[in-house]
KESEGU-950628 format. One record per residue (C-alpha): residue in three letters; chain; x, y, z. Coordinates in pm, 1 decimal. Layout:
<sites>
+-----+----+----------+----------+----------+
:  aa : ch :       c1 :       c2 :       c3 :
+-----+----+----------+----------+----------+
: ALA :  A :        X :        Y :        Z :
...
+-----+----+----------+----------+----------+
</sites>
This chain:
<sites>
+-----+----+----------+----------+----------+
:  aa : ch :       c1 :       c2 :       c3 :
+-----+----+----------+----------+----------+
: UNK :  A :  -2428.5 :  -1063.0 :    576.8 :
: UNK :  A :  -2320.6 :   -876.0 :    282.8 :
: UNK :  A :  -1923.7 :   -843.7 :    148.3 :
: UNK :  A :  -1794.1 :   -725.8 :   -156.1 :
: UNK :  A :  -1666.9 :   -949.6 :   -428.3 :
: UNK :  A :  -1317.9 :   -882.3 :   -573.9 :
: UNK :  A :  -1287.0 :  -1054.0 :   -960.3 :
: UNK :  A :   -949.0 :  -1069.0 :  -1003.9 :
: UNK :  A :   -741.6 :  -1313.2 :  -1283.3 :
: UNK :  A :   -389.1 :  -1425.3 :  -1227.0 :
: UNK :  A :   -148.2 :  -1640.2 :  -1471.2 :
: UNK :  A :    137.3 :  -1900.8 :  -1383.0 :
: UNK :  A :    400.3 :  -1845.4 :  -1675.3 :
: UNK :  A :    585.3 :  -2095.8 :  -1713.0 :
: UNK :  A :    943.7 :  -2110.4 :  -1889.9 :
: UNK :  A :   1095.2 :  -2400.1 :  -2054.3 :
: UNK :  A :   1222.7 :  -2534.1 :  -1746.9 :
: UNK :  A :    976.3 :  -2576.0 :  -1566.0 :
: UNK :  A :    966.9 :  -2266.9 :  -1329.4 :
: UNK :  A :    670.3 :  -2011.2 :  -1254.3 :
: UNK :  A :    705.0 :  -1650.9 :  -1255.4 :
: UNK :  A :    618.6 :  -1464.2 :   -936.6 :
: UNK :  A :    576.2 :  -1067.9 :   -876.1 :
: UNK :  A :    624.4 :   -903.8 :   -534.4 :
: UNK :  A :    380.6 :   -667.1 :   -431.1 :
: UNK :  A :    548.1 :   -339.6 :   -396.2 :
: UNK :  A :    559.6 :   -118.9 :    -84.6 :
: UNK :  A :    214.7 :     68.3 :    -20.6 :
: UNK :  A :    -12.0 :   -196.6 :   -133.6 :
: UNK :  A :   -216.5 :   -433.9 :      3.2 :
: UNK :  A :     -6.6 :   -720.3 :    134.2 :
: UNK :  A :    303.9 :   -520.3 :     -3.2 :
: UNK :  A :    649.7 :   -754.9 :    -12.2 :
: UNK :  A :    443.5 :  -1072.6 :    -62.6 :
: UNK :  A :    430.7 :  -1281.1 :   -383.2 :
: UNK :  A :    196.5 :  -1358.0 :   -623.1 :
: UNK :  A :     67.9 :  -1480.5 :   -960.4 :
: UNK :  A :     59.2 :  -1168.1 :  -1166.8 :
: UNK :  A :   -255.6 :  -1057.5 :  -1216.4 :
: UNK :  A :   -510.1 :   -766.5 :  -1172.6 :
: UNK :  A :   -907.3 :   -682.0 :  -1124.0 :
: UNK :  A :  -1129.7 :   -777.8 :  -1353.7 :
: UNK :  A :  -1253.3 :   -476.4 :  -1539.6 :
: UNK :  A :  -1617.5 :   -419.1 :  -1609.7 :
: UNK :  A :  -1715.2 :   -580.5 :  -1949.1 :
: UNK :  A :  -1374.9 :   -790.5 :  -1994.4 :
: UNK :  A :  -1345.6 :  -1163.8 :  -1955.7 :
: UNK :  A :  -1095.3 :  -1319.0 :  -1751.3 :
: UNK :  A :   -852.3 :  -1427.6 :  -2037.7 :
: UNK :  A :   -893.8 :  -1037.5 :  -2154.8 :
: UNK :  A :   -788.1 :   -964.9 :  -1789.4 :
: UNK :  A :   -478.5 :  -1158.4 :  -1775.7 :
: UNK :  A :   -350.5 :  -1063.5 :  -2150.0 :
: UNK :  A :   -404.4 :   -698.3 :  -2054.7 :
: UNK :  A :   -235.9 :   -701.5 :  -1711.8 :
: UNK :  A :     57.4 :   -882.1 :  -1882.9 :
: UNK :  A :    155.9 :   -638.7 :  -2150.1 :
: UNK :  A :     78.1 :   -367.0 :  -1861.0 :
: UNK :  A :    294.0 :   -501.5 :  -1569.2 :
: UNK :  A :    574.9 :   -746.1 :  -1716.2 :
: UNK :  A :    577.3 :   -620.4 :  -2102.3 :
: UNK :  A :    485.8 :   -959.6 :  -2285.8 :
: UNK :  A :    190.7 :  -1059.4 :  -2511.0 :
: UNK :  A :     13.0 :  -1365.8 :  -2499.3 :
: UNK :  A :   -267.8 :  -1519.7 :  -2736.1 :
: UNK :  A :   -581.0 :  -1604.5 :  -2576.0 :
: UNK :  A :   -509.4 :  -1968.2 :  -2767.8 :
: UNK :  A :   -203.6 :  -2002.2 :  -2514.6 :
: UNK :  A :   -380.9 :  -1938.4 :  -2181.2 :
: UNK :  A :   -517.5 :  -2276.1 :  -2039.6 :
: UNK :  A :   -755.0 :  -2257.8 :  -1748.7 :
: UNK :  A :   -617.4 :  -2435.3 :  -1399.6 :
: UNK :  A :   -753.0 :  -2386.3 :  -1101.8 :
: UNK :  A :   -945.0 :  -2057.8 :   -887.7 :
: UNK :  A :   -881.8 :  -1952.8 :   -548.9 :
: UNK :  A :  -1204.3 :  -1847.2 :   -345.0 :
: UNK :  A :  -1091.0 :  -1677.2 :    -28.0 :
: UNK :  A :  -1280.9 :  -1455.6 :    247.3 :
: UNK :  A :   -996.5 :  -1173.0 :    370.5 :
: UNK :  A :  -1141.2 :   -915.6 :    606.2 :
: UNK :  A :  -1312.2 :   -640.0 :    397.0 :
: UNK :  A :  -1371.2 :   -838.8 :     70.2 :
: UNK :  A :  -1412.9 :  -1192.7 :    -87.1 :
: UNK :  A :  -1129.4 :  -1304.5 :   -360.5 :
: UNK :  A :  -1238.1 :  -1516.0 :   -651.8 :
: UNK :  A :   -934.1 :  -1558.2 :   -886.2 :
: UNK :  A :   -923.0 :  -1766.4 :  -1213.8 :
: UNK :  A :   -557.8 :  -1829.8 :  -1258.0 :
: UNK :  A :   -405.7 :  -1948.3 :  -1580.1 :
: UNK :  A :   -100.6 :  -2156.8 :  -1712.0 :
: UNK :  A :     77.5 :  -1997.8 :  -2001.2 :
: UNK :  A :    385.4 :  -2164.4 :  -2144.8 :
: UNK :  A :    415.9 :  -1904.9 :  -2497.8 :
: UNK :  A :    423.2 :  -1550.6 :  -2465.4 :
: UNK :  A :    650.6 :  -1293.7 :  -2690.5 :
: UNK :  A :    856.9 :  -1093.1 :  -2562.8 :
: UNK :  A :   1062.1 :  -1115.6 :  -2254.0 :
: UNK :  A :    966.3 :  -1046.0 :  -1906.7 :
: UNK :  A :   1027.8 :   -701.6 :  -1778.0 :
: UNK :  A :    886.1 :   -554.0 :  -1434.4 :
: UNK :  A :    723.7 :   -252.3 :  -1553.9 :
: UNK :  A :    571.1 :   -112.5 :  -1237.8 :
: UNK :  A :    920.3 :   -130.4 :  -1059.7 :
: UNK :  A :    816.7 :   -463.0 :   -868.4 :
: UNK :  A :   1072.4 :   -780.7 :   -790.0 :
: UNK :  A :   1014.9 :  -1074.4 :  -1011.1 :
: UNK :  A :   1172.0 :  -1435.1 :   -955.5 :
: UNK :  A :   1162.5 :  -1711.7 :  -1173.1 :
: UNK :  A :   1070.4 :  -2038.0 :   -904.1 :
: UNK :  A :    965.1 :  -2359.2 :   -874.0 :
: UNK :  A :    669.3 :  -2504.1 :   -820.0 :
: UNK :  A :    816.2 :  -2740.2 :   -476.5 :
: UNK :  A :    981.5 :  -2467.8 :   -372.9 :
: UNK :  A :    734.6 :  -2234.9 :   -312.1 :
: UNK :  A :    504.9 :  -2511.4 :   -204.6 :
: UNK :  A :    769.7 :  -2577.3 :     68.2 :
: UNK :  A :    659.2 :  -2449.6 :    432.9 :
: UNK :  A :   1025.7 :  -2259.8 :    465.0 :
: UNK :  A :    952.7 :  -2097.4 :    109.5 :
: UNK :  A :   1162.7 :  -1750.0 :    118.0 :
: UNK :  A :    873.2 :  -1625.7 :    -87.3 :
: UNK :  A :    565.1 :  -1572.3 :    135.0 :
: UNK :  A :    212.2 :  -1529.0 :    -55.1 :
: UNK :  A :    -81.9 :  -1443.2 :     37.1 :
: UNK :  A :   -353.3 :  -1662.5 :    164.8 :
: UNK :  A :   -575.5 :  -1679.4 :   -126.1 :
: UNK :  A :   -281.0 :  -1806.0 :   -338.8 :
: UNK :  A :    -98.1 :  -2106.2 :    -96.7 :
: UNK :  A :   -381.2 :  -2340.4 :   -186.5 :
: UNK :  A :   -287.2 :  -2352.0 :   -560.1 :
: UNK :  A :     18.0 :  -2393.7 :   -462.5 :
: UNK :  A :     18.8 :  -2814.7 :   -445.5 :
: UNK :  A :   -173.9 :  -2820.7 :   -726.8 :
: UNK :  A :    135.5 :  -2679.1 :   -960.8 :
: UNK :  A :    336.1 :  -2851.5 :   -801.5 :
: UNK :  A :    193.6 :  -3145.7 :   -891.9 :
: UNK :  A :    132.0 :  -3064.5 :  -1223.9 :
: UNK :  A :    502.4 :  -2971.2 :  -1311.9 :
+-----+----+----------+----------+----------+
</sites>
C-alpha cells in the first residue's frame, strides 16, 4: 500500500511564563478553526530547523536563531489521504513580537490546559499526543 508522506516542522514558543503559542487554522483549510503548533511543509532542500525559522518570520513576524530551537518530540500520524511526520521544536528566545500575519487567531495557553479533555482549543489528531509531553515538561 502506498501513501504520501507530508514533512512538516512545527515549534512550541514559549513565553516567560510558561505558556505555548497556538495558531488557528483559518477558514478554507484543511482542518480550518482547529489549533496547532505553528508550522509549515518542509520545503525541498531545507532542514527542519530552516523550516520552522522560515515559517516563523512568514506567519507570526519573529526571528529565531537556529541556536534557540531545541528538538522535543515528533508526531507520526496516518490521516486519510497522507501520512504526517512533524518534528516540533521548543523555542523560549525569539525577537520580535508575535503578530498573526496570515490573518489567523493566536492564543497564548498552557500546557494543562490544552492537555485537558474539555480544552476550548481543539487540535488536530496528529498534535494531542504531544500534548502530555509539554505538559509535563513545563
Amino acid at each position: 500500500m502506498s501513501f504520501r508522506l507530508v514533512l512538516v516542522a512545527a515549534c512550541a514558543l514559549i513565553d516567560s511564563d510558561g505558556r505555548v503559542l497556538i495558531a488557528q487554522r483559518p477558514p478554507g483549510k484543511s482542518m480550518a478553526g482547529l489549533w496547532e503548533f505553528p508550522g509549515g511543509k518542509i520545503e525541498n532542500g531545507e532542514r527542519p530547523e530552516q523550516t520552522v525559522i522560515r515559517e516563523m518570520k512568514e506567519e507570526l513576524d519573529i526571528a529565531i536563531k537556529e541556536a534557540c530551537l531545541a528538538p522535543f518530540v515528533f508526531a507520526s500520524h496516518g490521516y486519510a489521504d497522507f501520512h504526517l511526520l512533524m518534528p516540533l521544536y521548543l523555542c523560549r528566545r525569539w525577537e520580535g513580537i508575535v503578530q498573526p500575519m496570515e490573518g489567523q487567531n493566536v492564543a497564548w495557553v498552557r500546557p494543562l490546559d490544552l492537555a485537558r479533555e474539555n480544552s476550548p482549543y481543539e487540535m488536530p489528531p496528529a498534535d494531542k499526543p504531544l500534548l502530555p509531553m509539554l505538559r509535563d515538561l513545563l
